[in-house]
C-alpha positions in Angstrom: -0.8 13.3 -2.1 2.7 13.8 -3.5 3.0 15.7 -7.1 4.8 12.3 -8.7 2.4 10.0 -7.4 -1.1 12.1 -8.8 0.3 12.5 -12.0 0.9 8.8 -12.3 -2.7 8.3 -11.1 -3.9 11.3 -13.4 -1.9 9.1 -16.4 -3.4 6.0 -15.3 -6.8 7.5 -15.3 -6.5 9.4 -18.8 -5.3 6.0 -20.7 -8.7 4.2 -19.2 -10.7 7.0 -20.5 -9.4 6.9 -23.5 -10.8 3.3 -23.9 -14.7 4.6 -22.8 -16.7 6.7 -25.0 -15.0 9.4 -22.8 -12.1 9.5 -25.0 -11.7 13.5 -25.9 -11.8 13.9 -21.8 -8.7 11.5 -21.6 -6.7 12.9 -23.9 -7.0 16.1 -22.6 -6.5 15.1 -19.4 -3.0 12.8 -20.9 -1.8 16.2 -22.5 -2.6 18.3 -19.4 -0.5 15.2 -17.1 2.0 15.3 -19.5 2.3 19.2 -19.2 2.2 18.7 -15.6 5.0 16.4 -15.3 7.2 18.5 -17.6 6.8 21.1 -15.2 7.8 19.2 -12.0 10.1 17.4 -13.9 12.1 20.8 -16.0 11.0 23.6 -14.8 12.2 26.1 -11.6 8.9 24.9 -10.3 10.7 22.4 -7.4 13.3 25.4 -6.5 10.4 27.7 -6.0 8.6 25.9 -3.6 11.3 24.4 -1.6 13.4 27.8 -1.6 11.3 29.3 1.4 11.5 26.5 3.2 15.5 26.0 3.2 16.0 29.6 3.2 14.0 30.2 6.4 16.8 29.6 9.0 20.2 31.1 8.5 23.4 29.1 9.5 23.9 28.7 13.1 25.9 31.5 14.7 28.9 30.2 16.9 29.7 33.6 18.3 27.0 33.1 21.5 29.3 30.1 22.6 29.3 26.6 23.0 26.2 25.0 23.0 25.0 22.9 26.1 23.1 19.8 23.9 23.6 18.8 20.4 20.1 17.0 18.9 20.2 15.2 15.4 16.8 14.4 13.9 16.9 11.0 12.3 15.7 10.5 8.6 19.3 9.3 6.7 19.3 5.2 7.6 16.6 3.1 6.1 15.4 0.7 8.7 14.4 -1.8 6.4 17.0 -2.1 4.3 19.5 -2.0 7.1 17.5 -4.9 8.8 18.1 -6.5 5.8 21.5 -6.3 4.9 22.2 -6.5 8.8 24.4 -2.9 8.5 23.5 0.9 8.3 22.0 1.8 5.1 22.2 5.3 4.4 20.3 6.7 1.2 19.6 10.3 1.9 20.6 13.0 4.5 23.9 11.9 5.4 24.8 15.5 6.2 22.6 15.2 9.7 25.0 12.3 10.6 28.4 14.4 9.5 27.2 17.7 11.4 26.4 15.9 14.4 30.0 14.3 14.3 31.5 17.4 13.6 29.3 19.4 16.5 30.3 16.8 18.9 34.6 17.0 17.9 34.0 21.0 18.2 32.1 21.4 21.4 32.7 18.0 23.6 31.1 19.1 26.7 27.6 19.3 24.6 25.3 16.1 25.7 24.5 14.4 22.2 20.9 13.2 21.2 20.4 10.9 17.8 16.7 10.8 18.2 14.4 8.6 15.6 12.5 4.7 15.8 10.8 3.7 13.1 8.5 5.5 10.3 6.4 2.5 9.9 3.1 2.0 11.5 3.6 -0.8 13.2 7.1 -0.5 14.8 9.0 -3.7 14.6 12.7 -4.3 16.1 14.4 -2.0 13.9 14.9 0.9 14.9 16.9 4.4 13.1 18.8 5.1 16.4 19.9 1.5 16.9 21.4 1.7 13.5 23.1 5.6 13.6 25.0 5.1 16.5 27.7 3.0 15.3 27.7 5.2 12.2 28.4 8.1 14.7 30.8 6.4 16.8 32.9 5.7 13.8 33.1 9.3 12.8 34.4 9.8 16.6 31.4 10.1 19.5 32.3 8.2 22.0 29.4 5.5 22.5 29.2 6.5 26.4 28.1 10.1 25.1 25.4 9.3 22.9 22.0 9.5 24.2 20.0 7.7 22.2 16.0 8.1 21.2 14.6 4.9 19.5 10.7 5.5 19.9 9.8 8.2 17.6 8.0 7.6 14.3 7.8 11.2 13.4 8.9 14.7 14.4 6.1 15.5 16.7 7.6 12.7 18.8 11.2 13.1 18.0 10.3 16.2 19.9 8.1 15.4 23.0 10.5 11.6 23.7 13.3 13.8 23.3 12.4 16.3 25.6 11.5 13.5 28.0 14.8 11.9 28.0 17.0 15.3 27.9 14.8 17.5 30.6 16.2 20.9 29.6 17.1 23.1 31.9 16.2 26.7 31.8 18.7 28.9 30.1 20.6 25.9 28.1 21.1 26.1 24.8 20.2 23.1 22.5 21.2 22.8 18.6 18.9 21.1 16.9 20.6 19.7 13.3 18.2 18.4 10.7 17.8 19.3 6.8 17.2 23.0 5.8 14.2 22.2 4.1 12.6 20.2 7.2 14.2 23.1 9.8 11.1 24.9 9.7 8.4 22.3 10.6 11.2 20.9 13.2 11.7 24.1 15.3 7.9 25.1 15.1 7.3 21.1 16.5 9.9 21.9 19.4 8.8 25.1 20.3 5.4 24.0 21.2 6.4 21.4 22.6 8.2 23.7 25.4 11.8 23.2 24.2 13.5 25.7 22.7 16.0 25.1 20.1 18.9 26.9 17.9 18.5 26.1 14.0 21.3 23.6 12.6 20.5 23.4 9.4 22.3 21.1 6.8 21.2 18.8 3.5 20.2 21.4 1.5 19.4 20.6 -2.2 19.3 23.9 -3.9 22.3 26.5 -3.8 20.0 29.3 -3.1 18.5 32.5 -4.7 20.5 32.3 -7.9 18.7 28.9 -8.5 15.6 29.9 -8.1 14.4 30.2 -11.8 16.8 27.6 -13.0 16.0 24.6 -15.5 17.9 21.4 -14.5 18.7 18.4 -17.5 17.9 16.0 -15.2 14.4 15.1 -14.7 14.5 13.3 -11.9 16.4 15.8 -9.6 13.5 18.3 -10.5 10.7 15.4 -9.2 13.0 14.5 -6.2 12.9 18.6 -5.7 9.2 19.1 -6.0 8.2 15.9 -4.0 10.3 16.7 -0.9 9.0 20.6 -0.9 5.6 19.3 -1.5 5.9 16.5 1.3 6.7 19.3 3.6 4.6 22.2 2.7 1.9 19.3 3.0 3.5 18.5 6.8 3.5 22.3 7.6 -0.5 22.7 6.7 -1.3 19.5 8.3 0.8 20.1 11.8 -0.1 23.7 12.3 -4.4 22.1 11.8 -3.5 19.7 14.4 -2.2 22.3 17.0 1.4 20.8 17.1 2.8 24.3 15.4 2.0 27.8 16.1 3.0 29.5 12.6 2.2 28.1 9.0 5.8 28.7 8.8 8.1 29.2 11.8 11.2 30.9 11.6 13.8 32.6 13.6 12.9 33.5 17.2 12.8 37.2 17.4 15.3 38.8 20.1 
């Protein structure tokens, strides 16, 4: 459960106690939620939890070379609204989309992979990838070069479809470009999967170390902050339980 959504429920709860002979529990529990929600909301609490997780990979390296695959998760087009408004929709993580562009101008003998369907649980027409590609042809990839990955509802099989689709070779080298704070969970998903990949990581939402014990103004950047570190600290518990990670928290590959 995400820190927003149990506080509203811990709210909801304290204002029906306080109508039962209960009363002195719900207000405790109303001051202790509102605490709570100052915290999330104010407080360095959101930049302490998501620093580890964005700070795990460093940026890529060129200096080995070109790379032989490019692979960008999906998670920036809204499926639903874009089936909607019949056009690409994208509220969060554009930065996947602009990296991948970029990757693709840079190194244009690297094979290119937008993998990502649908997050809902019962997959209907729309699909992420359907929806990215044009996006990505109109920041330059050539349509005939995009390899697209429509099936996925989540990492785990962004990872195993891919993998399908692609067949990696022995001793090619794969970026894999996806938001700093999800890089962890992603490469620890590949790697057991059997496909090795080199950290891309882009989206971040904190600066780094010199924000760590800042105070924003704005409470709803500190929610946005806490939700998303708590989403995938949550993610990171729950895939490593279900055998689909080696490490709580994967990082680097060691040399």
């Amino acid at each position: 459960m995400l820190p927003i959504n149990l506080l509203i429920e811990l709210g909801i709860i304290s204002v029906v106690l306080m109508a039962t002979r209960f009363a002195g529990l719900g207000r405790k529990l109303a001051a202790t939620t509102l605490v709570l929600l100052a915290l999330a909301a104010f407080s360095p609490l959101g930049n302490l939890v998501l620093y580890p997780l964005e700070s795990r990979f460093p940026p890529w390296d060129p200096s080995r070379g070109a790379p032989d695959g490019i692979i960008v998760l999906g998670g920036s087009v809204d499926t639903d609204l874009s089936a909607a408004h019949n056009t690409p929709v994208v509220p969060r993580a554009a930065d996947r989309l602009f990296a991948a562009a970029e990757l693709a101008r840079r190194f244009p003998n690297a094979r290119v992979v937008f993998t990502g369907g649908s997050a809902s649980l019962v997959m209907g027409a729309a699909r992420e990838a359907d929806y990215s590609a044009p996006i990505l042809e109109n920041l330059g990839i050539p349509k005939d070069r995009l390899i697209l990955e429509r099936n996925s509802r989540n990492t785990y099989e962004n990872a195993i479809f891919t993998k399908q689709l692609v067949q990696p070779k022995p001793g090619e080298r794969w970026l894999l470009v996806t938001s700093a704070f999800h890089m962890p969970r992603s490469v620890g998903i590949f790697r057991k999967a059997g496909f090795d990949v080199e950290a891309y990581p882009v989206d971040w939402r904190m600066g780094g170390r010199d924000d760590l014990f800042s105070f924003t103004n704005y409470g709803t950047e500190g929610l946005n902050r806490t939700d998303v570190a708590a989403r995938e600290w949550i993610g990171l518990v729950a895939y490593r339980l279900m055998g689909r990670t080696s490490d709580l928290l994967p990082g680097p590959a060691k040399d």
